[in-house]
C-alpha positions as CSV (number, residue, x, y, z in Angstrom):
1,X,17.2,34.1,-17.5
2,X,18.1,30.7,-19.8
3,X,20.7,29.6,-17.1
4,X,18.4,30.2,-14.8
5,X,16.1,28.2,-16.7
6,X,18.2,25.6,-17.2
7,X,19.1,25.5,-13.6
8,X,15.9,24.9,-12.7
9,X,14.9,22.4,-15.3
10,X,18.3,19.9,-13.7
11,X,17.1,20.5,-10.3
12,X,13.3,19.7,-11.4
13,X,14.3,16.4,-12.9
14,X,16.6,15.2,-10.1
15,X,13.5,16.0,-7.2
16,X,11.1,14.3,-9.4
17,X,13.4,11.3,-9.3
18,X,12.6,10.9,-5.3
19,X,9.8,9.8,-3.2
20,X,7.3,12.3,-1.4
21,X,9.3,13.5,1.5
22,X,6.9,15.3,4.3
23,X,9.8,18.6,4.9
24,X,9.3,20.1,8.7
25,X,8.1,23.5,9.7
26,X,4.8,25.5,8.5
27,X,3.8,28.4,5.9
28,X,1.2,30.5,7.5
29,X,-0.3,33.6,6.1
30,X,-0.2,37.0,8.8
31,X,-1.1,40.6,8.5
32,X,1.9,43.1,8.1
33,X,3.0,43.0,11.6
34,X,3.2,39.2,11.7
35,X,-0.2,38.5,13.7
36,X,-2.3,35.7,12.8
37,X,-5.6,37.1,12.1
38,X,-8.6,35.2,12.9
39,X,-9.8,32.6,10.5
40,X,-7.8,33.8,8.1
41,X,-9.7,36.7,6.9
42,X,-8.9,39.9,5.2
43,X,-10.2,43.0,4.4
44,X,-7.5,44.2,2.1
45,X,-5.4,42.4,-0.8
46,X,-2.4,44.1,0.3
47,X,-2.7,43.2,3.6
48,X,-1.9,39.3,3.2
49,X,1.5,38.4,4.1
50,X,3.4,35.3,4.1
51,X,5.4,33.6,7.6
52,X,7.3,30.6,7.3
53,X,9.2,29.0,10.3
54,X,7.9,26.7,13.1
55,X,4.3,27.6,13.0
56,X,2.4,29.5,14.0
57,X,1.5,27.7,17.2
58,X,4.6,26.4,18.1
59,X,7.4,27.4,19.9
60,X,10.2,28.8,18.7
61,X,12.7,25.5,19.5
62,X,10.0,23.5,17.3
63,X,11.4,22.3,13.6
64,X,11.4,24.7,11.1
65,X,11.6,25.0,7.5
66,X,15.1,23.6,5.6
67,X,17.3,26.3,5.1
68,X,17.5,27.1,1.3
69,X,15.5,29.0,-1.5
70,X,11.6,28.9,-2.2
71,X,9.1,30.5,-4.6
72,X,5.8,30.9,-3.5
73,X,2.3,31.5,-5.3
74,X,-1.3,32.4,-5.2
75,X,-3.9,30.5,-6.6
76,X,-7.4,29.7,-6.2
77,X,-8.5,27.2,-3.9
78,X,-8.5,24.4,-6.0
79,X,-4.8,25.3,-7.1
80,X,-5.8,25.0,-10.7
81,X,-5.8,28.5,-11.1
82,X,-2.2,31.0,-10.9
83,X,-3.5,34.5,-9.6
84,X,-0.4,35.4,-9.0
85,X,0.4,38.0,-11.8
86,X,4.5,38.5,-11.6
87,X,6.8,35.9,-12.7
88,X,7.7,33.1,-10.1
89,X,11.2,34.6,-10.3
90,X,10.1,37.3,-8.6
91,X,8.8,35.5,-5.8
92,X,11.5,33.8,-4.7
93,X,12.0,34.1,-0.7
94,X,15.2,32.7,1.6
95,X,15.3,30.8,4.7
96,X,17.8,30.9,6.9
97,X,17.7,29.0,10.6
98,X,14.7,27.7,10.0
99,X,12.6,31.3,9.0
100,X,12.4,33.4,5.5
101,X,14.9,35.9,6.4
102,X,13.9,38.2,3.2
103,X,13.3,38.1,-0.8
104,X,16.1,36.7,-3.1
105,X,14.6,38.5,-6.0
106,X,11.5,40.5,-6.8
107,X,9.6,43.8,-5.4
108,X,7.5,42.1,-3.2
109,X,7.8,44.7,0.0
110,X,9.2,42.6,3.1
111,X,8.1,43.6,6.7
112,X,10.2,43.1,9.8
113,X,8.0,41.7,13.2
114,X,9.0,40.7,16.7
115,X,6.8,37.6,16.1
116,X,6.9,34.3,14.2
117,X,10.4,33.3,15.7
118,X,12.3,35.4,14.0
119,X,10.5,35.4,10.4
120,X,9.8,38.2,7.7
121,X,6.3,38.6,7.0
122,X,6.4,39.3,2.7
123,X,3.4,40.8,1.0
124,X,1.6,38.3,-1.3
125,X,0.1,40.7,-3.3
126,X,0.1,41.1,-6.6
127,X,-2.2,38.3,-7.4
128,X,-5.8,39.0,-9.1
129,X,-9.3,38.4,-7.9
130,X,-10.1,34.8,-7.2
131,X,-13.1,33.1,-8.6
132,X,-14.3,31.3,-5.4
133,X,-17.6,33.1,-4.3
134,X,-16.6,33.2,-0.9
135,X,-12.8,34.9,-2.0
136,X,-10.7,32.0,-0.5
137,X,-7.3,32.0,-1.9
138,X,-4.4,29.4,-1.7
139,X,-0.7,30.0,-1.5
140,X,1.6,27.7,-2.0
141,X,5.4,27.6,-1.1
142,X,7.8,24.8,-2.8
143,X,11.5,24.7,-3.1
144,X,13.0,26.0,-6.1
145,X,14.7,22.7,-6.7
146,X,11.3,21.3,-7.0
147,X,9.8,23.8,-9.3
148,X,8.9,23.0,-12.8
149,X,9.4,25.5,-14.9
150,X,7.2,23.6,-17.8
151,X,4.4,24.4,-15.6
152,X,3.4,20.6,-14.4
153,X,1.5,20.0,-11.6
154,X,-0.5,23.1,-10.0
155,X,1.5,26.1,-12.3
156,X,4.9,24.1,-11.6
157,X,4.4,23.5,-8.0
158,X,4.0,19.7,-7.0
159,X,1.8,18.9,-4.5
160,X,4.3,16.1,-2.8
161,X,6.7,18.8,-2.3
162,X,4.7,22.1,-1.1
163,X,3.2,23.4,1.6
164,X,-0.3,25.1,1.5
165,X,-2.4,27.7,3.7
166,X,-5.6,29.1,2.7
167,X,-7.5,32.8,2.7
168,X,-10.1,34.8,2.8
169,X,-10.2,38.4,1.4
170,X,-13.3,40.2,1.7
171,X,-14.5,43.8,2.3
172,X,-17.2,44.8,4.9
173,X,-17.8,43.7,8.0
174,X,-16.3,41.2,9.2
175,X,-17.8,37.8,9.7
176,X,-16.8,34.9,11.7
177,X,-14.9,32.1,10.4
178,X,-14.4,28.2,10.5
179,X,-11.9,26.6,9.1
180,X,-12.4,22.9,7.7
181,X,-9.4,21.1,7.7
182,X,-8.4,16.9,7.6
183,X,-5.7,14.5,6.6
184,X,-5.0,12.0,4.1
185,X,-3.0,9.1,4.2
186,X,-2.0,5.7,3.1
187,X,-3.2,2.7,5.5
188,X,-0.6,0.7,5.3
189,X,-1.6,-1.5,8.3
190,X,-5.8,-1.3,6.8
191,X,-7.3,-0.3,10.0
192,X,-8.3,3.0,8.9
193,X,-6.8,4.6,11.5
194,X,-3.5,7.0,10.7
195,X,-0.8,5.6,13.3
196,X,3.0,6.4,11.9
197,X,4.4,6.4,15.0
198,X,3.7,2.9,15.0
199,X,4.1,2.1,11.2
200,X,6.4,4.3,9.2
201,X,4.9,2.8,6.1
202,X,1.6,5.1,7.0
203,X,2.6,8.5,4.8
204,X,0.8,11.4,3.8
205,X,-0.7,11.2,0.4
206,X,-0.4,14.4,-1.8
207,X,-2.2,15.6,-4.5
208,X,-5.3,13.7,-3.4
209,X,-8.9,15.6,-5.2
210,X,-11.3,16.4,-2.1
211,X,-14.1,18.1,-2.6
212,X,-17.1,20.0,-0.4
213,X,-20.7,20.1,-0.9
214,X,-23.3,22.0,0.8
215,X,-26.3,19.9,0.4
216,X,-26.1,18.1,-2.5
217,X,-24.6,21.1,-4.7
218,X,-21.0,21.1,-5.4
219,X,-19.3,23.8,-3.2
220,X,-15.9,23.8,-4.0
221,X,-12.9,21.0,-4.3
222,X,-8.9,21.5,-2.9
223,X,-6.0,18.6,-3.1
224,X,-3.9,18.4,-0.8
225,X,-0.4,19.1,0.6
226,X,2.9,17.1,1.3
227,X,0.8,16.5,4.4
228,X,-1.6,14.8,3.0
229,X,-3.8,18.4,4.4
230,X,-6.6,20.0,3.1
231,X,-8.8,22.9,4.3
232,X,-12.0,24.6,3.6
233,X,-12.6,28.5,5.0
234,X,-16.4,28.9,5.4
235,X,-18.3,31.0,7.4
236,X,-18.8,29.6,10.4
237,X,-23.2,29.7,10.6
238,X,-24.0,25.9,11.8
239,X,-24.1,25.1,7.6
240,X,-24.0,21.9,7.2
241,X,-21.5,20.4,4.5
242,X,-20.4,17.1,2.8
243,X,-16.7,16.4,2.4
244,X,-16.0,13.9,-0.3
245,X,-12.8,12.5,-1.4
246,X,-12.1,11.2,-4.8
247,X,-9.6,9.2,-6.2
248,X,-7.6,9.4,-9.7
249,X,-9.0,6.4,-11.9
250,X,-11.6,6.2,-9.5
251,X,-11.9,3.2,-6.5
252,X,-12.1,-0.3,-6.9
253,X,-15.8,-1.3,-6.3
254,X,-17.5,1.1,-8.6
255,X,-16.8,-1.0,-11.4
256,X,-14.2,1.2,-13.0
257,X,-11.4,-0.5,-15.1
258,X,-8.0,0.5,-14.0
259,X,-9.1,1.5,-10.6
260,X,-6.4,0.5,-8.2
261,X,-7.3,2.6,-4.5
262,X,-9.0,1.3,-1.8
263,X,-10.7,3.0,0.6
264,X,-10.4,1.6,3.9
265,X,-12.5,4.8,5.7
266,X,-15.4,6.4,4.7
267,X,-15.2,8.1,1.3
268,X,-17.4,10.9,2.6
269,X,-18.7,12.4,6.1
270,X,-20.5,15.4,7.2
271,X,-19.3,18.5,8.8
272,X,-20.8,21.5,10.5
273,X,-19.7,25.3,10.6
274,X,-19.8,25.6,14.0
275,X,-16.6,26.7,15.9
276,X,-13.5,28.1,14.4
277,X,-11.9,25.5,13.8
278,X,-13.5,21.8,13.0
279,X,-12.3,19.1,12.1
280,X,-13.0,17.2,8.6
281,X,-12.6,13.6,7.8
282,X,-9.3,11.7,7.8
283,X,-9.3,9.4,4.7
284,X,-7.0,6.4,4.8
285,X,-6.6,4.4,1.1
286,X,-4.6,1.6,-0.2
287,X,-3.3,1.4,-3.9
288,X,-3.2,-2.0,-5.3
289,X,-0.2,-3.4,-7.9
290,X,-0.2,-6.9,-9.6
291,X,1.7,-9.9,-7.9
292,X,2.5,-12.0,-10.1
293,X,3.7,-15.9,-9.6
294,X,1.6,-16.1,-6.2
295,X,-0.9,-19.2,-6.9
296,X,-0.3,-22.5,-6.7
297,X,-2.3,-25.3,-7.9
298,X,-4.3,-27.6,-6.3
299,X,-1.8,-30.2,-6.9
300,X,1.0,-28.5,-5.2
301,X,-0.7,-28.4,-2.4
302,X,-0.6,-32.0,-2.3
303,X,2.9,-33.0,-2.7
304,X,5.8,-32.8,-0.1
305,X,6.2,-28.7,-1.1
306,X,2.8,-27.9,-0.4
307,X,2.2,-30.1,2.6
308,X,5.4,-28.4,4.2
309,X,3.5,-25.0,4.1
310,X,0.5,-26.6,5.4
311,X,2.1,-28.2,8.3
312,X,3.8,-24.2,9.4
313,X,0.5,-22.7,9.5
314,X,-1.6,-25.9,11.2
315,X,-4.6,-26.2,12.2
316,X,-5.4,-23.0,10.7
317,X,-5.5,-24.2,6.8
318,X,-8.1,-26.8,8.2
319,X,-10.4,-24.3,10.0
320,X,-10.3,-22.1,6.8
321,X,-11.5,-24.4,4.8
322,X,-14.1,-25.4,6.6
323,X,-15.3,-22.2,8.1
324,X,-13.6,-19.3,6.5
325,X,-14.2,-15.7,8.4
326,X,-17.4,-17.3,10.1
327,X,-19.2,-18.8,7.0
328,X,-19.1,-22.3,6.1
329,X,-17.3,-23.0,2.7
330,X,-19.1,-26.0,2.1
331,X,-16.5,-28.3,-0.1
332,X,-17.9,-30.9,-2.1
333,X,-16.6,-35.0,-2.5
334,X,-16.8,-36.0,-6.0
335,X,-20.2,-38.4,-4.5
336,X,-23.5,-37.1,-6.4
337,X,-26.3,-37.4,-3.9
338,X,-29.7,-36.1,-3.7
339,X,-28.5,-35.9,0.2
340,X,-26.6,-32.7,0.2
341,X,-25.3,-34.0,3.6
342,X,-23.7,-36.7,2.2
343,X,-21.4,-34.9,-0.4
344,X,-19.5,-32.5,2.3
345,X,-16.3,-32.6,2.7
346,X,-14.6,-31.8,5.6
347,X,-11.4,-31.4,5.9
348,X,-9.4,-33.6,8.5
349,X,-9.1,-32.9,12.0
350,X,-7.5,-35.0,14.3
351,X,-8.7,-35.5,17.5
352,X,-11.8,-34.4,17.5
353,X,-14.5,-32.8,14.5
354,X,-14.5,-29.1,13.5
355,X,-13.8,-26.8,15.0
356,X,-11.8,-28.4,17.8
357,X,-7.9,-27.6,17.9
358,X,-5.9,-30.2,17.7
359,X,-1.9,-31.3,17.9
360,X,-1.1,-32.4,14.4
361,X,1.0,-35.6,13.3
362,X,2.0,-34.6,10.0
363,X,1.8,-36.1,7.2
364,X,-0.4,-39.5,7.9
365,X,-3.3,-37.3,9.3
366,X,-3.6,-35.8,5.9
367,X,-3.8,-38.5,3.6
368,X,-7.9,-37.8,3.1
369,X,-7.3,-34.5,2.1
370,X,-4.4,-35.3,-0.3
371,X,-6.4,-38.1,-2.3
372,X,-9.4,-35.4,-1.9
373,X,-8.0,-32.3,-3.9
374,X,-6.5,-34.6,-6.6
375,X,-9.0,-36.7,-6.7
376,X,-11.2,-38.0,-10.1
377,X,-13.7,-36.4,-9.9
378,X,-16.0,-38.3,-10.8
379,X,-17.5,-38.0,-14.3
380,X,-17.1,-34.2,-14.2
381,X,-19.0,-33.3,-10.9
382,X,-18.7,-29.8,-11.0
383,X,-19.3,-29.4,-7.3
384,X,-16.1,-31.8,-6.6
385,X,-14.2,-29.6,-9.1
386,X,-15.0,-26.3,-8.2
387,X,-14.0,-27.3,-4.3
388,X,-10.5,-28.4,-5.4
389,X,-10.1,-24.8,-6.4
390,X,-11.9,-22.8,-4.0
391,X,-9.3,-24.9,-1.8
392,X,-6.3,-24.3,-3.2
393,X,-7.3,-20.9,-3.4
394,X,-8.2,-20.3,0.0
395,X,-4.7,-22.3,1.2
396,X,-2.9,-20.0,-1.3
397,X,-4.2,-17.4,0.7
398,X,-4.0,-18.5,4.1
399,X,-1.0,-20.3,4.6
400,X,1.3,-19.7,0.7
401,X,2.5,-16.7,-1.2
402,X,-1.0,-14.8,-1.8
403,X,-0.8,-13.9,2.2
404,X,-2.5,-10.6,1.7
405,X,-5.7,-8.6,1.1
406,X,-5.6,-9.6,-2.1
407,X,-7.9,-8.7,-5.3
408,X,-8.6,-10.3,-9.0
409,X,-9.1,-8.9,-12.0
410,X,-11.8,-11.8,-12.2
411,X,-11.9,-11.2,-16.0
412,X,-9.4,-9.5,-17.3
413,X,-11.0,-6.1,-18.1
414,X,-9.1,-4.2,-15.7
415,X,-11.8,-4.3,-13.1
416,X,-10.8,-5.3,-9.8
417,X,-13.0,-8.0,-7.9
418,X,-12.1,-8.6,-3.9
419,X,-10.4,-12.4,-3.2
420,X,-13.0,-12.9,-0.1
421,X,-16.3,-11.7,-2.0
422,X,-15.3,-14.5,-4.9
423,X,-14.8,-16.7,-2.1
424,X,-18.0,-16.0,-0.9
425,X,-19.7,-16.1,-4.4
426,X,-18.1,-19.8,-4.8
427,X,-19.3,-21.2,-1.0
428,X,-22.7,-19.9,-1.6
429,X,-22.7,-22.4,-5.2
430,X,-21.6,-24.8,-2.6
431,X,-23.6,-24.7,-0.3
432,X,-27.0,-24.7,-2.3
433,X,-29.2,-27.8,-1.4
434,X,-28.4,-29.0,-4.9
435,X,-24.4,-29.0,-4.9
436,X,-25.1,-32.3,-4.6
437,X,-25.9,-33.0,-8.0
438,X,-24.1,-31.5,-10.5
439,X,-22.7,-33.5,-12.9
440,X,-23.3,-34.2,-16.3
441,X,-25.9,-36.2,-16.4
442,X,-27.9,-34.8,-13.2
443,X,-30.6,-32.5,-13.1
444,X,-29.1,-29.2,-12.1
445,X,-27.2,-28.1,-15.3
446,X,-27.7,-24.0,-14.6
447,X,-26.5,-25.0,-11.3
448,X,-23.4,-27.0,-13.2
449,X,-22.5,-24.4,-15.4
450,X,-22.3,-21.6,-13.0
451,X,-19.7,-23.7,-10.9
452,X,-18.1,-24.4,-13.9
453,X,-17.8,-20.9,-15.1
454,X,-16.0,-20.1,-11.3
455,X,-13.9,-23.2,-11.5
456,X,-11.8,-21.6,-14.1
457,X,-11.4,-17.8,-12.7
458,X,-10.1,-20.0,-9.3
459,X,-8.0,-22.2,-11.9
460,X,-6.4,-18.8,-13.1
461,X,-5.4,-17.7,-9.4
462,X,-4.0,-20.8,-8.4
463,X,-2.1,-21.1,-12.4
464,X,-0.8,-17.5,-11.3
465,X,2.3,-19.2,-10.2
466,X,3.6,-19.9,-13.6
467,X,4.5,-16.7,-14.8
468,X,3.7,-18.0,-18.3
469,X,0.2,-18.1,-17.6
470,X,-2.2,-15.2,-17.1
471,X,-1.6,-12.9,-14.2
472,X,-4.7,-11.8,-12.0
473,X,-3.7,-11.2,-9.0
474,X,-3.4,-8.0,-6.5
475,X,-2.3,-6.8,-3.6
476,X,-1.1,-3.5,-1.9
477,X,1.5,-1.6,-2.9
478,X,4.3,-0.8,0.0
479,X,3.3,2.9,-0.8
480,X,1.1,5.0,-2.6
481,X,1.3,4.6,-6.3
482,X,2.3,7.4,-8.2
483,X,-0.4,9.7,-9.8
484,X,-0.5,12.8,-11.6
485,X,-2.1,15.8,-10.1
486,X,-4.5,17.9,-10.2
487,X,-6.9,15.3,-12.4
């Protein structure tokens, strides 16, 4: 048993080395001749049986499982529970052309069938009650090169690398069934819709908390597979419930430090019982890492460097910062005036005034904006100051390295702010009637302050890009970020 042991642990630590890998075919569970039975519900613990090939809906010429040894185990329907009551060395099954040909070791009794393209349906039991009201079980089947023997995970097994089905056993009549089941996944392309076919970066996430209410009383929770599935068995009687996903560390927007995912869907939807099989939400998410040395200052983007970006991505740098995503950002000249009119700046445009698209003749067109963004300003007129940042900002964004959904950690606490809403934040400053007269010696000193206070959280994105300074900037990740599961 130690070199088995030790066998294990190797293989363990070289499959936690590599990514989540989705591996093809299905686990299924059947009665003892191989038949699917309908919504997945028993009478009898020693009637559950598990199938592993193609699927149990697909043909025969359809992908099955990689050839090789698994274990498998039953568990509540959280996972968080081992019902199984042998040793996971005596549930070790084989597959062989794509099916689980028999057991490698154990007593677990093995029944031939003319079904499931060729596979062995192997008894589950023993396992012991489950603690779900409704006795739904999970099992689980992982690769034994992927088990931990330390017991990590879900009782060894890791999500990213198992496949899941859940069951029902109860005694009595029988009741019809519905089984809840959805997806998640990472949105790489943030359109909240699941499209790999299109973008290979859009992966299953595993391990992923997802929970059911019915009401507003906690039902039950499940994470799910190296499908990103999950699924809920509930009797199907036109109940209502609420299926709600939660992240590990929590989302960014609830004002939780560390938080790094994004949801790009809605983070909860209603469902109804009311055929056998319906379908549950589809969550899409991003997970956010730091990007450091993206900013620039506002005094790159005047010299030959700067002006150089500017000129790839005209006119669009001039329409953003004077009308970014349909609301006017309102720069300021370093001019106090009572006449908030008369203190705009707007950016150049040849040819015509804003919003009209123009040919540009690069760089003389430019000189206004230039002198602008480095200009004195004025005495300290915090409206003049605060709209050199909010435009170098905006510029890193639109046309320099920052090119991305991108969030702050506006403070430094950890808590993770959206680019766009402190954009927003700063041009409504701007825009009050009173931008106008904000420096030291005018009238409006709350006014003066607050623009202040922003000046320097758009000073530290745009200083980003000396990696010397402080580092506040986000974007997504490539992938999902790693997380530990269950939590």
């Amino acid at each position: 048993m130690q070199s088995m042991t030790v066998r294990l642990v190797a293989a363990f630590a070289l499959a936690a080395a590599s990514t989540w890998a989705q591996t093809p075919g299905a686990i299924y569970t059947s009665d003892r001749s191989g038949a699917v039975v309908n919504g997945n519900l028993y009478s009898n613990v020693r009637d559950v049986c598990l199938v592993g090939g193609p699927g149990p809906n697909s043909p025969c010429t359809a992908g099955g499982l990689p050839d090789g040894d698994y274990y498998f185990q039953v568990t509540d329907p959280s996972g968080r529970m081992l019902l199984s009551t042998d040793s996971v060395f005596d549930r070790e099954v084989r597959v062989h052309g794509g099916v689980i040909v028999g057991l490698v070791t154990g007593t677990h009794r093995v029944f031939s069938t003319a079904n499931n393209c060729g596979s062995v349906a192997v008894q589950l039991y023993p396992f012991a009650d489950t603690p779900s009201a409704g006795g739904e079980y999970k099992v689980w089947v992982t690769a034994v090169g992927y088990y931990d023997p330390s017991g990590s995970g879900f009782s060894g097994f890791q999500a990213g690398h198992s496949k899941t089905d859940n069951f029902k056993v109860r005694s009595g009549r029988a009741v019809s069934q519905c089984n809840i089941s959805g997806y998640k996944f990472f949105d790489h392309s943030e359109d909240g819709i699941w499209n790999p076919s299109v973008d290979p970066l859009e992966v299953p996430i595993a391990g992923w908390r997802i929970e059911i209410y019915r009401g507003s009383t906690f039902d039950d929770l499940t994470y799910t597979d190296e499908n990103g599935h999950y699924e809920f068995i509930r009797n199907l009687d036109n109940t209502v419930y609420t299926i709600v996903e939660r992240a590990p560390g929590g989302f960014i927007g609830d004002g939780i430090p560390g938080a790094i995912w994004l949801a790009n869907t809605p983070r909860s939807a209603n469902v109804t019982a009311s055929a056998p099989a319906v379908a549950g939400p589809t969550f899409g998410n991003l997970s956010f890492e730091l990007k450091p040395g993206v900013g620039r200052t506002k005094g790159f983007w005047q010299n030959v460097n700067g002006r150089a970006l500017l000129a790839a991505c005209d006119p669009q740098w001039r329409h953003d910062l004077y009308l970014r995503k349909g609301i006017p950002v309102g720069l300021r000249t370093n001019v106090s005036s009572a006449d908030p009119q008369r203190s705009l700046f707007i950016p150049p445009f040849p040819g015509g005034p804003p919003p009209a698209f123009f040919a540009l003749s690069f760089p003389d067109a430019d000189t206004a904006f230039a002198n602008w963004i480095v200009g004195d300003p004025a005495l300290g007129h915090a409206g003049f100051i605060l709209s050199t940042q909010v435009a170098a900002a905006i510029l890193n964004n639109s046309c320099g390295f920052m090119k991305f959904t991108a969030y702050i950690d506006r403070f430094q606490n950890g808590i993770l702010v959206s680019f766009d809403e402190m954009v927003r934040g700063a041009t409504g400053l701007l825009s009050d009637p009173n931008a106008g007269l904000t420096g030291p010696n005018d009238p409006y000193q709350e006014l003066r302050n607050m623009m202040l206070m922003c000046t320097n959280e758009f000073g530290t994105i745009n200083n980003s890009g000396d990696l010397g300074e402080t580092q506040t900037v986000y974007g997504s990740s490539s992938g999902p970020k790693p997380f530990f599961s269950p939590y």
